[in-house]
C-alpha positions in Angstrom: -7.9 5.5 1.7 -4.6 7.3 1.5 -4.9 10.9 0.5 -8.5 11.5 1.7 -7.3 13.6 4.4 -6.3 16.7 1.8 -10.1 16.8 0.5 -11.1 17.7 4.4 -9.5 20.5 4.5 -5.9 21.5 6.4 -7.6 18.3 9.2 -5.7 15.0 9.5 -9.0 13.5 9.4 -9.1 10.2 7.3 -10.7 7.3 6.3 -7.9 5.2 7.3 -8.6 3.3 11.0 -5.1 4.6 11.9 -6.6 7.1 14.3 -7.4 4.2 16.4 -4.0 3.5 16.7 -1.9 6.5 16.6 -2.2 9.5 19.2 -1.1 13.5 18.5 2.2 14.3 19.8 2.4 14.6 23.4 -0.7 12.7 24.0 -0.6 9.2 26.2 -3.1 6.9 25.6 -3.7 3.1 26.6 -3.5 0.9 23.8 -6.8 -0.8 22.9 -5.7 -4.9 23.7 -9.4 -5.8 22.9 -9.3 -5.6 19.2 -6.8 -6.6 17.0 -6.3 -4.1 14.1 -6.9 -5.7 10.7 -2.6 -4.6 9.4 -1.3 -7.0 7.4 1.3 -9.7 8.7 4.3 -8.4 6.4 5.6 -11.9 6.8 2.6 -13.3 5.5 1.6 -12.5 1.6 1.0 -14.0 -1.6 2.7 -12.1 -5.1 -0.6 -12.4 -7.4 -0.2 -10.6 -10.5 2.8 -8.3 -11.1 4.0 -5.8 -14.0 7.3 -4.3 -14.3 7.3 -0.9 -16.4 11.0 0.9 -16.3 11.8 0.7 -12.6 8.6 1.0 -11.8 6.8 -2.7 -10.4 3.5 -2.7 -10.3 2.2 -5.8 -7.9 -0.8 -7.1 -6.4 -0.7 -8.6 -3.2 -2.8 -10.9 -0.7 -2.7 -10.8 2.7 -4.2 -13.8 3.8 -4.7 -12.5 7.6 -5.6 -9.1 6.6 -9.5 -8.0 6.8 -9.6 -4.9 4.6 -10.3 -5.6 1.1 -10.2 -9.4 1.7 -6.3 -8.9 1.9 -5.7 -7.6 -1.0 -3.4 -4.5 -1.8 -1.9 -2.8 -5.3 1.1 -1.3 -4.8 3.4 0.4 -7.2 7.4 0.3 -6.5 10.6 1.9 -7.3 13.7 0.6 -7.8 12.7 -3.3 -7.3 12.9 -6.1 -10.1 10.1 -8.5 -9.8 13.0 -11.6 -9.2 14.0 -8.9 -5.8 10.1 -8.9 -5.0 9.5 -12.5 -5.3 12.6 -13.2 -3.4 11.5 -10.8 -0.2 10.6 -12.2 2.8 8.7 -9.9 3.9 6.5 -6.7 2.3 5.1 -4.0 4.2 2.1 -2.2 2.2 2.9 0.9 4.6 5.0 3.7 3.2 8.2 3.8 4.9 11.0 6.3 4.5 13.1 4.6 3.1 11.2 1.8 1.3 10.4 1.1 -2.4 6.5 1.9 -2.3 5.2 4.8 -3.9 1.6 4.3 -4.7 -1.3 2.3 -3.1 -4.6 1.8 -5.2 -7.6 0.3 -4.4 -7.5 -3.6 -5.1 -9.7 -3.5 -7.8 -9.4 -4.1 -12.1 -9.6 0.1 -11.7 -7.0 0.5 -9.4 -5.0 -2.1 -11.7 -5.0 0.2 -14.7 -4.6 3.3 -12.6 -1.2 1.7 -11.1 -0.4 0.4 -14.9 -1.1 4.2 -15.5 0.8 5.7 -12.9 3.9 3.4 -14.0 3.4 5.2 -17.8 3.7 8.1 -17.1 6.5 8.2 -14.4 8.4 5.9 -17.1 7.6 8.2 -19.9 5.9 5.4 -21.9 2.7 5.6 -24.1 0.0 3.2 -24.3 0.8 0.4 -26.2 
């Protein structure tokens, strides 16, 4: 997930399934119409659990038609108040280039604290 690419080498191999979906530049390819790819509906998502550090927002998310990690995603943003977040209609767990997420972990209670962590120390807070 994510950054797995770097540990391969200068590659863009990954474990993502973006491959699938994505083609080098200058390459034409027919989309796949038999599968659908398991992205989340940005449209459709559940706030479960969220923790506001500084400006930092640390939230978990379900994704109730999303297949990867039964739908659920822990993303860390910046620059969004959890009344902003619960008031979105829709959340993308992509990165963007312009949007508010800087981290994705891995929807677990260890991926929890490492987000809780991440939020620390770009806050400059110590562990209470």
């Amino acid at each position: 997930m994510g950054l797995n690419f770097i540990a391969r080498g200068h590659g863009l191999e990954h474990s993502c399934d973006c491959s699938r979906h994505t083609s080098p530049i200058g390459a034409i390819r027919k989309p796949d119409i038999t599968t659908a790819p398991p992205n989340p509906n940005p449209l459709n998502f559940k706030i479960e659990r969220v923790k506001q550090m500084g400006i930092y927002l640390g939230v978990l998310v379900f994704y109730p038609d999303c297949t990867n990690f039964e739908g659920k995603k822990i993303i860390v943003l910046k620059g969004v108040t959890e009344t902003e977040l619960r008031n979105m209609r829709q959340l993308d767990p992509h990165f963007l280039e312009a949007g508010p997420i800087i981290a994705r972990f891995r929807p677990d209670a260890q991926g929890w604290e490492n987000a809780l962590c991440l939020m620390r120390i770009l806050s400059g807070k110590r562990r209470a």
